[in-house]
DRENLOMI-338153 format. One line per 5 residues: number of its first residue (from 1); for each residue x, y, z of N, C-alpha, C. Coordinates in steps of 0.2 Angstrom, whole numbers, always signed. Example, Ala and Ser with C-alpha at 12.3 -4.5 7.8 and 13.67 -1.06 7.14 Angstrom:
# DRENLOMI-338153
1) +66:-28:+39:+62:-22:+39:+66:-16:+39 | +64:-11:+35:+68:-5:+36:+64:+0:+39
//
This chain:
# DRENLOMI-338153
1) -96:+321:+43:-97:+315:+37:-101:+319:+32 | -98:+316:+26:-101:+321:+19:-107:+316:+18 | -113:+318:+15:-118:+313:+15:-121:+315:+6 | -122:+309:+2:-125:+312:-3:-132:+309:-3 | -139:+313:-2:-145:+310:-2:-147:+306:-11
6) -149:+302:-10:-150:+297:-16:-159:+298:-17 | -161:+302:-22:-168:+300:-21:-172:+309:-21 | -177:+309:-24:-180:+317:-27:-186:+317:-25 | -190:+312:-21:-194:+311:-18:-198:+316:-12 | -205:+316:-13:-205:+321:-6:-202:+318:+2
11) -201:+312:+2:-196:+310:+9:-191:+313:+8 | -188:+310:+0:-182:+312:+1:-178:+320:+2 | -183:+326:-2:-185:+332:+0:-186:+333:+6 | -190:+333:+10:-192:+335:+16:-189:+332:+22 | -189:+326:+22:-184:+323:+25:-176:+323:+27
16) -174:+318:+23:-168:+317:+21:-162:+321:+20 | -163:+325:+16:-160:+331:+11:-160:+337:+19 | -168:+339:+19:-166:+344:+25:-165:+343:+31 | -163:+337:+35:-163:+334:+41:-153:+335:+40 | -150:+331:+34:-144:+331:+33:-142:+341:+34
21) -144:+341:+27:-143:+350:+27:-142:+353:+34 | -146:+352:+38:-147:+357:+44:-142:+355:+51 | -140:+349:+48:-136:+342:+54:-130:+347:+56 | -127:+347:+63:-123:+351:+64:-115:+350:+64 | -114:+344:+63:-108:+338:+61:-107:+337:+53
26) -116:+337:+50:-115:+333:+45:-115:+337:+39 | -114:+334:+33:-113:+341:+26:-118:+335:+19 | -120:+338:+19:-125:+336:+12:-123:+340:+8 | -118:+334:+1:-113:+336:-3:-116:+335:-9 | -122:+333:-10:-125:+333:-17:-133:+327:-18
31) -134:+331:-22:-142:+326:-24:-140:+320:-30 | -144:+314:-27:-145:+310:-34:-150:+307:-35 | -153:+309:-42:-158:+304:-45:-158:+302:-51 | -166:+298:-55:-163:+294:-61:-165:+301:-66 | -168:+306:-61:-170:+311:-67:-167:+317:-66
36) -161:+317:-71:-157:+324:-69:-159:+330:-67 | -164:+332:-71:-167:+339:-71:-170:+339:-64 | -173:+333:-62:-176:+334:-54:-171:+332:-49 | -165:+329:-51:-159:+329:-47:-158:+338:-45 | -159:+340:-51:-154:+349:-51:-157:+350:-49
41) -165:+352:-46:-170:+357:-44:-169:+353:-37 | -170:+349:-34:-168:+345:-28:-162:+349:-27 | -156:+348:-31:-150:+349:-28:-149:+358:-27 | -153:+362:-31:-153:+369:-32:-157:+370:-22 | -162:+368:-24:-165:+370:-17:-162:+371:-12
46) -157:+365:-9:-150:+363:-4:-146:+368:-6 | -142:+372:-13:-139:+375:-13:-130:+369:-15 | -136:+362:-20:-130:+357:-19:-129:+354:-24 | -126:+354:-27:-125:+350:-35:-131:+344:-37 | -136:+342:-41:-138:+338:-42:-136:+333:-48
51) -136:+327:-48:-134:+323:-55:-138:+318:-53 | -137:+314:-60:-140:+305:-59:-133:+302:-62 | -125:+304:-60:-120:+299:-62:-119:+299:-55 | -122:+293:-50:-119:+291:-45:-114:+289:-42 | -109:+288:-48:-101:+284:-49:-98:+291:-46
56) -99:+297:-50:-93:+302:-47:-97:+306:-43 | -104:+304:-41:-106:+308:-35:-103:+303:-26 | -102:+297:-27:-98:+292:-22:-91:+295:-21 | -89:+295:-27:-83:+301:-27:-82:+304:-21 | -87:+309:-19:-87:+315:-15:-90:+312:-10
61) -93:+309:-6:-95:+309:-1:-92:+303:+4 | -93:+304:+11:-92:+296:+15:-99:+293:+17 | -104:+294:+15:-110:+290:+16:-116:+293:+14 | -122:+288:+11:-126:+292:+10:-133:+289:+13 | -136:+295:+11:-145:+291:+14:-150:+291:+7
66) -151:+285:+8:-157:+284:+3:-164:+282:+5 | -167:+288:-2:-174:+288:-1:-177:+287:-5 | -178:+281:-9:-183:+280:-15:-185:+274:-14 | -192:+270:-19:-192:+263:-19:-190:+257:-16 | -191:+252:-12:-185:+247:-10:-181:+245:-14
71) -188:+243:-22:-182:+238:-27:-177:+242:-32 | -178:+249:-30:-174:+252:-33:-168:+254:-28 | -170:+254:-21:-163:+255:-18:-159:+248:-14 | -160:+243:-16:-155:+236:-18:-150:+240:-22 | -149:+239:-28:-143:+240:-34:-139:+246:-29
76) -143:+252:-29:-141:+257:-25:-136:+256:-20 | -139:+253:-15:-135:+253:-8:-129:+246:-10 | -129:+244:-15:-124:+238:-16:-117:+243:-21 | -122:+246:-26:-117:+251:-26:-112:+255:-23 | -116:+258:-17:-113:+262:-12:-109:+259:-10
81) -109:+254:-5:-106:+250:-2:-100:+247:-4 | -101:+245:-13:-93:+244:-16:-87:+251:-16 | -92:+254:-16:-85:+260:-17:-86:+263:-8 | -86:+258:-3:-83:+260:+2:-88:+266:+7 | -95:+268:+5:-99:+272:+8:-103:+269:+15
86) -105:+271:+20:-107:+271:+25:-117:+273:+20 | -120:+269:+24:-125:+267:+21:-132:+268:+26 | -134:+275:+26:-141:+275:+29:-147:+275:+23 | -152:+267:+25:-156:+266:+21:-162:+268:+24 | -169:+265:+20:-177:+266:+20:-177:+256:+24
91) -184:+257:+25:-186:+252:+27:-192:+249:+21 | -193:+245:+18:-189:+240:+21:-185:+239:+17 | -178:+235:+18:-171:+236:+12:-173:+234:+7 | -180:+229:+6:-179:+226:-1:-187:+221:+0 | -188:+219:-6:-195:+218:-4:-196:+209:-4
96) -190:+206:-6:-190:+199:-6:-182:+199:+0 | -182:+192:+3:-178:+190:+7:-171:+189:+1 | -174:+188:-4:-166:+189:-10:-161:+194:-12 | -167:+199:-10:-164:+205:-13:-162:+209:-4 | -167:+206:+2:-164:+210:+5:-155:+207:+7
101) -154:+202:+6:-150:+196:+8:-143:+202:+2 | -145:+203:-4:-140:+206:-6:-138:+211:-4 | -140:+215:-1:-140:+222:+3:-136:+219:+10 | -137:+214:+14:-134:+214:+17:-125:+210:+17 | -126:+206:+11:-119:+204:+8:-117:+210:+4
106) -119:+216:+4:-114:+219:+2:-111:+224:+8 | -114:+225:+11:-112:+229:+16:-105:+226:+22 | -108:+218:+20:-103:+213:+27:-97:+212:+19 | -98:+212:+15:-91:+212:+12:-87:+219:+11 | -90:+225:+12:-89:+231:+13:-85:+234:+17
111) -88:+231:+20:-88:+232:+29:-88:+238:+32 | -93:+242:+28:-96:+248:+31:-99:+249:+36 | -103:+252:+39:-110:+253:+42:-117:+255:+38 | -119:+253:+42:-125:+253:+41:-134:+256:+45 | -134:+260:+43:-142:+260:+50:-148:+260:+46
116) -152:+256:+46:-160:+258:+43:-167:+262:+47 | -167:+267:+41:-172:+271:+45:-180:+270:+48 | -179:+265:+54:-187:+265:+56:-187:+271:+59 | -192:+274:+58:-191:+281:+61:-193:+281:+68 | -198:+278:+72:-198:+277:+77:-194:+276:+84
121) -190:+272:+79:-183:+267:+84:-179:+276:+87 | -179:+281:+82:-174:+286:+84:-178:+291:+88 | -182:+289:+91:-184:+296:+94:-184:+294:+105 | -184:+298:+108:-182:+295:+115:-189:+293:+119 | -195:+294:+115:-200:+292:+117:-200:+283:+116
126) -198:+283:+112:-199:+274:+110:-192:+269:+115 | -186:+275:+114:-181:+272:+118:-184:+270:+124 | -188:+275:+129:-191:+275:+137:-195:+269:+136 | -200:+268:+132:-202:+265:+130:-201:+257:+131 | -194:+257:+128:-192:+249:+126:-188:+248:+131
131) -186:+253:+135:-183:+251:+142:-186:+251:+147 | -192:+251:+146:-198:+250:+152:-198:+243:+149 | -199:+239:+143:-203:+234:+142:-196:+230:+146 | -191:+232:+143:-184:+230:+145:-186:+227:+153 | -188:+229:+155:-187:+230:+164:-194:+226:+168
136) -198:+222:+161:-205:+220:+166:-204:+213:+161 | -209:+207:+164:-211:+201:+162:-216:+202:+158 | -214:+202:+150:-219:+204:+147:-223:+194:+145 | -229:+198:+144:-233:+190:+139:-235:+193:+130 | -233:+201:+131:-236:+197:+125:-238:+207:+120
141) -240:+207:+116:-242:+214:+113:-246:+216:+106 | -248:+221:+104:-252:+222:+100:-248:+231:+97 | -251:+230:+90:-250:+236:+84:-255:+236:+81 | -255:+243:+81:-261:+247:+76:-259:+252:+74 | -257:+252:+65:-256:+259:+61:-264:+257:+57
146) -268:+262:+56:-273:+262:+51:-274:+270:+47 | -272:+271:+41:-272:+274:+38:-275:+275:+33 | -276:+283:+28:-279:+284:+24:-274:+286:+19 | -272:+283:+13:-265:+283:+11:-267:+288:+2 | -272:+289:+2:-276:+288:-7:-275:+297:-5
151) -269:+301:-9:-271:+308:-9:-264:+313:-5 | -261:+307:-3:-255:+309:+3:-250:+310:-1 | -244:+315:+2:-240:+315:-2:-236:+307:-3 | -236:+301:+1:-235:+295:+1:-239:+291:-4 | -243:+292:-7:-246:+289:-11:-244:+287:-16
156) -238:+281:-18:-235:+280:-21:-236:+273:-26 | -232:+272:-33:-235:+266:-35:-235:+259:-31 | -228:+260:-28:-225:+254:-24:-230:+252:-18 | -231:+258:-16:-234:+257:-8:-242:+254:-9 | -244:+255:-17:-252:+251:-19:-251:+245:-23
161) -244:+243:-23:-245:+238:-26:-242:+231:-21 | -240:+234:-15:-236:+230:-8:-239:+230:-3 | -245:+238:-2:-247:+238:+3:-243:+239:+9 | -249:+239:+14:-249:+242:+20:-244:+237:+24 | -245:+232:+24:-238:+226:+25:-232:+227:+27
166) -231:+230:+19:-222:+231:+17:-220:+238:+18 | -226:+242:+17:-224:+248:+20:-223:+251:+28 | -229:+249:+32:-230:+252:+36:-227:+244:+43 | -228:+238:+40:-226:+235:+43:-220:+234:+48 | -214:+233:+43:-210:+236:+46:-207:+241:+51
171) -214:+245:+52:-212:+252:+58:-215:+246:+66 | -219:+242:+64:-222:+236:+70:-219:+233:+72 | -213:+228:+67:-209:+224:+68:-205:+226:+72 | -203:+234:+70:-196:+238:+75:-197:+237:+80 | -204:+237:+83:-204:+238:+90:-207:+233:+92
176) -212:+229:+90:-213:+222:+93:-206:+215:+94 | -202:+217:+89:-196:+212:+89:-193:+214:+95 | -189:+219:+98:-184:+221:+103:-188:+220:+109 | -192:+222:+107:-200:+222:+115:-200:+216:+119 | -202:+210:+113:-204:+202:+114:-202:+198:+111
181) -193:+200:+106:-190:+195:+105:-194:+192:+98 | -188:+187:+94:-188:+185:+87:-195:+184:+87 | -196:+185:+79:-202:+181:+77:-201:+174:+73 | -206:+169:+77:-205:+163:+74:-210:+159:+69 | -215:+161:+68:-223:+159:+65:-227:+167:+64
186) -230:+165:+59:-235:+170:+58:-243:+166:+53 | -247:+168:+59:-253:+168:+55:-257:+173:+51 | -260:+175:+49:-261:+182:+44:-269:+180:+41 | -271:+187:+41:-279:+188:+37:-280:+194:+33 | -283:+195:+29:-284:+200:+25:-291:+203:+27
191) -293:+211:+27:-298:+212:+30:-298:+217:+23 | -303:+221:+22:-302:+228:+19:-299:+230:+16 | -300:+231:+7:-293:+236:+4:-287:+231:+5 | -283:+235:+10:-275:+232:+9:-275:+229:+18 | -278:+231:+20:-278:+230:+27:-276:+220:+30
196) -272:+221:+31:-270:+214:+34:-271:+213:+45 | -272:+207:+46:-274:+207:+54:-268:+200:+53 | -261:+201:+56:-256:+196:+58:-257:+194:+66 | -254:+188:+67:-255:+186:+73:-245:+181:+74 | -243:+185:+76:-234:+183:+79:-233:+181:+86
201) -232:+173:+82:-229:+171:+87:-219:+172:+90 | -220:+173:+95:-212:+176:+98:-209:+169:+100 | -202:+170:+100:-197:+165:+102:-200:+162:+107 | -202:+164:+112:-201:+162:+118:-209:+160:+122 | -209:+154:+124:-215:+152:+122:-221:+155:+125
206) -224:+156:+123:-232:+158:+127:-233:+167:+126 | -228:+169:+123:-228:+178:+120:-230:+178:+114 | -235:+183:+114:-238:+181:+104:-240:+190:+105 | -240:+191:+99:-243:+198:+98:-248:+198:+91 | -251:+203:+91:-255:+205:+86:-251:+211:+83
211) -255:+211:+77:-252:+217:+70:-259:+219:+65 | -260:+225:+66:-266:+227:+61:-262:+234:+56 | -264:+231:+52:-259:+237:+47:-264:+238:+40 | -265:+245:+40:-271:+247:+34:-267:+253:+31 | -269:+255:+25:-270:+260:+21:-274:+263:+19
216) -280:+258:+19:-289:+261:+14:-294:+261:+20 | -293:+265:+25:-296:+264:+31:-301:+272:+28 | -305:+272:+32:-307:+280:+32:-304:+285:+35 | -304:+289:+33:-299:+296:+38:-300:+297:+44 | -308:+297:+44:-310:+297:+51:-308:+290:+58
221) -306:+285:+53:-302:+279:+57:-295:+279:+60 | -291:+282:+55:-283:+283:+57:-281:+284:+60 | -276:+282:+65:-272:+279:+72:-268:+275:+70 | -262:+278:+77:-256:+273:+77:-255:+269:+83 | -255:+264:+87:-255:+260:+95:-250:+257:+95
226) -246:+257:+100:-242:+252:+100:-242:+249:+108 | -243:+244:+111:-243:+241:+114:-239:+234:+118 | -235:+233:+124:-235:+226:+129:-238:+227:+133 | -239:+220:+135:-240:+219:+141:-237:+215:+148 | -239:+213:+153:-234:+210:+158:-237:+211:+164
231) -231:+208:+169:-233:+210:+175:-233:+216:+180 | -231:+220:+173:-230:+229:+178:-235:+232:+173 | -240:+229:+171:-245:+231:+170:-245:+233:+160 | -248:+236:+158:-248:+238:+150:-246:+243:+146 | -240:+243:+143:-235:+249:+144:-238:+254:+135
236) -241:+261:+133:-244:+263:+128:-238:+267:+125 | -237:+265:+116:-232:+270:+114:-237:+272:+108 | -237:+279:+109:-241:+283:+105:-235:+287:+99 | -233:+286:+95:-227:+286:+92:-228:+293:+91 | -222:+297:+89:-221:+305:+87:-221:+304:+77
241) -226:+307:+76:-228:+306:+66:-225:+312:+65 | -226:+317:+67:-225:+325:+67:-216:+326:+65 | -212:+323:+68:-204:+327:+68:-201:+320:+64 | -201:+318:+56:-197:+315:+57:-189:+316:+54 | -189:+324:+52:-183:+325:+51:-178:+325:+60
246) -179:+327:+63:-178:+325:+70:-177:+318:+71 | -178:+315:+67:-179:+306:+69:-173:+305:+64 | -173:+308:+60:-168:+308:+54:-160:+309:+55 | -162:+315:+59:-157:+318:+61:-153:+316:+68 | -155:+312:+70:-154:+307:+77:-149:+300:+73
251) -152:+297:+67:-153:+291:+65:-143:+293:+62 | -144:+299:+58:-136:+302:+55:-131:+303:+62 | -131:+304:+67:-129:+304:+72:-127:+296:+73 | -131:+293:+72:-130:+285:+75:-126:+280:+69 | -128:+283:+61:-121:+282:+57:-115:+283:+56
256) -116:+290:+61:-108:+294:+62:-106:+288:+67 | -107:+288:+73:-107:+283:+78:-103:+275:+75 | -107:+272:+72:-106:+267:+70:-101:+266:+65 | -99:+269:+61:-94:+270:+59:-88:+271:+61 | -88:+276:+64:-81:+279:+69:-80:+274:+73
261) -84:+268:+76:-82:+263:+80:-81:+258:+78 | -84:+255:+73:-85:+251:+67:-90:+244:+73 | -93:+246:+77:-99:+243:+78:-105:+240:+74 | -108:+237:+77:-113:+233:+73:-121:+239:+76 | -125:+242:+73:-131:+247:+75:-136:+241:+76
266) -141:+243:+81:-145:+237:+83:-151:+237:+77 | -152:+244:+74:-155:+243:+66:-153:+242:+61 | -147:+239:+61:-142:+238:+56:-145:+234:+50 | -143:+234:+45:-145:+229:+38:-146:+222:+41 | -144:+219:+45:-145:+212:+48:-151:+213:+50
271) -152:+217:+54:-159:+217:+57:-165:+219:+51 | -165:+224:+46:-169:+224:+41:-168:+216:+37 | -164:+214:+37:-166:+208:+34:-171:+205:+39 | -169:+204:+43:-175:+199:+48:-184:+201:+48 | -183:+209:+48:-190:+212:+46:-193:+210:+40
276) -188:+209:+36:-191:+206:+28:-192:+199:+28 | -188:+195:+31:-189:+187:+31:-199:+188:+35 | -197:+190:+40:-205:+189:+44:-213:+191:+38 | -209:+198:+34:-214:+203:+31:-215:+196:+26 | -210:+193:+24:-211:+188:+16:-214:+181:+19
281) -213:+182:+25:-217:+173:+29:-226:+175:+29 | -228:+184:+30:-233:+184:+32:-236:+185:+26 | -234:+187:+21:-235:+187:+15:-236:+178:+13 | -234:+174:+14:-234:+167:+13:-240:+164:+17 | -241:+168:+24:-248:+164:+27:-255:+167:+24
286) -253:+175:+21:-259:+176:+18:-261:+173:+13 | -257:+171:+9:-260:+166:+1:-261:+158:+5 | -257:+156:+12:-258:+149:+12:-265:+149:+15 | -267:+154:+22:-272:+151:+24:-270:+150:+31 | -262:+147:+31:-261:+144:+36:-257:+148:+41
291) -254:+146:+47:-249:+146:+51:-243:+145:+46 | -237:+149:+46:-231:+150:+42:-225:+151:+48 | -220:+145:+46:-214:+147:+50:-209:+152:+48 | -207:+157:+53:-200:+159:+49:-194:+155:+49 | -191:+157:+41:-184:+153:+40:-180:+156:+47
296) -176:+151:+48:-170:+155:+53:-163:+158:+48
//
């Protein structure tokens, strides 16, 4: 599969671009961005064409992966998808349930595939994981990422202007949703900086989880938890930060997949929209104050 990475980014860079590059199946057939000169020198690097005319670089490829802002990779992956491209995105697809919603009306009128990059989801420690939760009665679970974001090669406008929620949330939702099932309610608080304290309640009654998600914590506080519980006792996923071109490179495997069988991915565009409906409900309990339902 030809893949053209979308984005000049250091994800996109270090990431994306070199997970594809080194993939042993896959062919990274050019770079895109809005800035030509930094499309070339991204694209030099790879030894790969860069541009910012993304009409004749869709041309050359069968799918691509994007790496830049959500609201900037809406128009993108809708793009992509009319001219018939296989669609590996970022999380979250988009930062309103409108726009994630068009992201996913393009892809179902497409009829491409789709996988969104929780990075998480693609590593076999998380898989063990979810099939331990899979196999026990669970009641219920807890998440904690708190970081130090101010100085990071991540420290970007987007991620200080959404926060720790939209960025980082998403990677909770990956795994507290298949763990414990939809979310239907959310309560929410704000603590510190960006720091939010959510409380989700799950479909099924009497499972509720917590969500601690920061970016302005101290350095010295930083940690990531991911937790269930149940009757086989309390199951700990200490997530892999360290490899995630290897997460990368697993996730391109499973677009190849999804394609070739024309299967639905269980991270698919559907499923990111649903982490945006919850992400845009808990956003609604923080200004209300209140308990907030999710729409169905």
């Amino acid at each position: 599969m030809r893949f053209a990475v979308l984005g000049t980014g250091h994800w996109a860079r270090t990431v994306h671009a070199a997970a594809i590059a080194a993939h042993p199946t896959a062919e990274l057939a050019g770079i895109w961005g809005r800035d030509a000169a930094k499309a070339a020198e991204v694209g030099a690097e790879f030894d790969v064409p860069g541009t910012d005319d993304l009409a004749a670089l869709l041309e050359q490829v069968d799918a691509v992966s994007v790496a830049v802002p959500p609201d900037v990779q809406v128009p993108l992956a809708e793009q992509a998808a009319a001219a018939g491209r296989h669609l590996l995105l970022e999380k979250p697809i988009g930062l309103t349930v409108a726009e994630a919603d068009r992201v996913v009306g393009a892809v179902r009128s497409a009829g491409v595939a789709s996988v969104v990059f929780f990075t998480f989801r693609f590593q076999t420690a998380t898989t063990t994981w979810l099939a331990q939760a899979g196999r026990t009665r669970l009641a219920g679970g807890a998440a904690s990422w708190l970081s130090a974001l101010a100085g990071s090669p991540f420290d970007s406008a987007w991620r200080r202007q959404h926060g720790a929620l939209w960025d980082i949330g998403p990677h909770a939702l990956s795994l507290l949703v298949p763990a414990l099932g939809p979310v239907v309610s959310v309560q929410a608080g704000a603590g510190a900086g960006d720091t939010v304290h959510l409380v989700l309640q799950h479909a099924t009654p009497g499972i509720a989880s917590t969500v601690t998600l920061s970016h302005t914590v101290a350095p010295l506080a930083t940690g990531i938890e991911f937790t269930v519980h149940g009757d086989a006792g309390r199951l700990v996923l200490l997530p892999d930060t360290e490899s995630p071109v290897a997460s990368l490179s697993a996730a391109v495997d499973e677009l190849s997949a999804a394609a070739l069988t024309g299967g639905a991915h269980p991270c698919d565009v559907g499923f990111g929209r649903d982490v945006v409906v919850v992400l845009a409900t808990a956003e609604r309990a923080l200004a209300s104050g209140c308990r907030e339902s999710v729409p169905a």
